[in-house]
C-alpha positions in Angstrom: -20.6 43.6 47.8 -18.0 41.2 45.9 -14.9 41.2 43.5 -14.4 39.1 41.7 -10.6 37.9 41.3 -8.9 34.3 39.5 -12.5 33.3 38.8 -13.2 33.4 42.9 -16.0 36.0 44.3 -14.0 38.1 48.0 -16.9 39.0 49.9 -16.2 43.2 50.7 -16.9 44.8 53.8 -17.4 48.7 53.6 -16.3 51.1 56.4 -17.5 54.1 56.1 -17.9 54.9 60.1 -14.6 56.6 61.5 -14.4 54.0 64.7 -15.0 51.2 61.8 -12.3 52.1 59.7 -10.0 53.0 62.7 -10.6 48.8 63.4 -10.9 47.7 60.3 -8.5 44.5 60.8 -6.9 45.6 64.0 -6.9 42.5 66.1 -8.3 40.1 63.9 -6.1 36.3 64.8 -8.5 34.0 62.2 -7.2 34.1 59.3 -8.9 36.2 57.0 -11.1 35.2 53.9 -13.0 38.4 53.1 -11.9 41.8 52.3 -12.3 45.2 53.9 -13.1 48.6 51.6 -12.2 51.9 53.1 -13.5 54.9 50.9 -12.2 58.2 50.6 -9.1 57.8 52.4 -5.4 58.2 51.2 -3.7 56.4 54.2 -3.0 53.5 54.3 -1.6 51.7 57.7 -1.5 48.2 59.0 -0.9 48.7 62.6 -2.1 46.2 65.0 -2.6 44.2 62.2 -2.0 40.3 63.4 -1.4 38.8 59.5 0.2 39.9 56.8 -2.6 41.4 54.1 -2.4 42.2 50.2 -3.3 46.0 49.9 -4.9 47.6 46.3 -5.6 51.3 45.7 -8.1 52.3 43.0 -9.0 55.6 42.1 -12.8 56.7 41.8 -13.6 54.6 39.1 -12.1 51.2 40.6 -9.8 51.3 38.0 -6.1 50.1 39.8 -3.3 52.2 40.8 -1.1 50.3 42.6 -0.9 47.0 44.7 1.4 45.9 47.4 1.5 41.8 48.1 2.5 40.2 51.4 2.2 43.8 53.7 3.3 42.9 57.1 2.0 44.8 60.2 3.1 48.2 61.7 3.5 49.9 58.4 2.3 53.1 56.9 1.7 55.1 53.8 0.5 58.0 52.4 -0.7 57.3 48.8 -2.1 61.0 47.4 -3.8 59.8 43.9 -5.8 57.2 46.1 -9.3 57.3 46.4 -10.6 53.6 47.4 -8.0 51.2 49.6 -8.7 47.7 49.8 -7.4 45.6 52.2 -7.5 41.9 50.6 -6.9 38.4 52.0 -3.1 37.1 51.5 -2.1 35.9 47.4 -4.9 37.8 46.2 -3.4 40.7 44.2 -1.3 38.4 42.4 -4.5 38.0 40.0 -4.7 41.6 39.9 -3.1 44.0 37.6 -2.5 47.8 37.4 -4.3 49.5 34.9 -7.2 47.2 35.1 -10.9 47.5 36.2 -11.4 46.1 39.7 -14.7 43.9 38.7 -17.4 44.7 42.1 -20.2 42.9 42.1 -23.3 44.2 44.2 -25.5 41.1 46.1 
């Protein structure tokens, strides 16, 4: 799976397995250049994260509720309208806008 944002295809990674989405980007020093989807979830938390990440929630149509840019580790939020949580590569949801349809693309 891929989005498509600034003309530039993220490749996604779902999680749908609880010990997946428990690591999800725990621990990960390379810096990262693909994204990570978790479904039906409405926490979101970065700890144990080693970079900083831009986060998107979309609701069940991938439409966009709200983005956070430049997240650093060891933080935590409860987002109830949330249905989808993205965790994106840093400067991407600059691109991004709320309201909008998050374009997926399947392989």
């Amino acid at each position: 799976m891929y989005i498509k944002v600034n003309n530039k295809k993220i490749k996604i990674l779902e999680r749908t397995k609880k010990l997946d989405r428990f690591k999800s980007l725990k621990f990960v020093l390379e810096k990262i250049d693909y994204g990570i989807k978790i479904p039906k979830t409405h926490l979101i938390s970065t700890y144990f994260f080693c970079q900083r990440v831009d986060i998107c929630i979309t609701d069940k149509k991938d439409i966009i509720i709200k983005l956070f840019e430049n997240v650093k580790s060891e933080k935590k939020r409860l987002m109830i309208k949330s249905y989808n949580i993205y965790y994106l590569p840093l400067n991407t949801c600059k691109y991004l806008k709320i309201g909008e349809n998050l374009i997926i693309k399947e392989k």
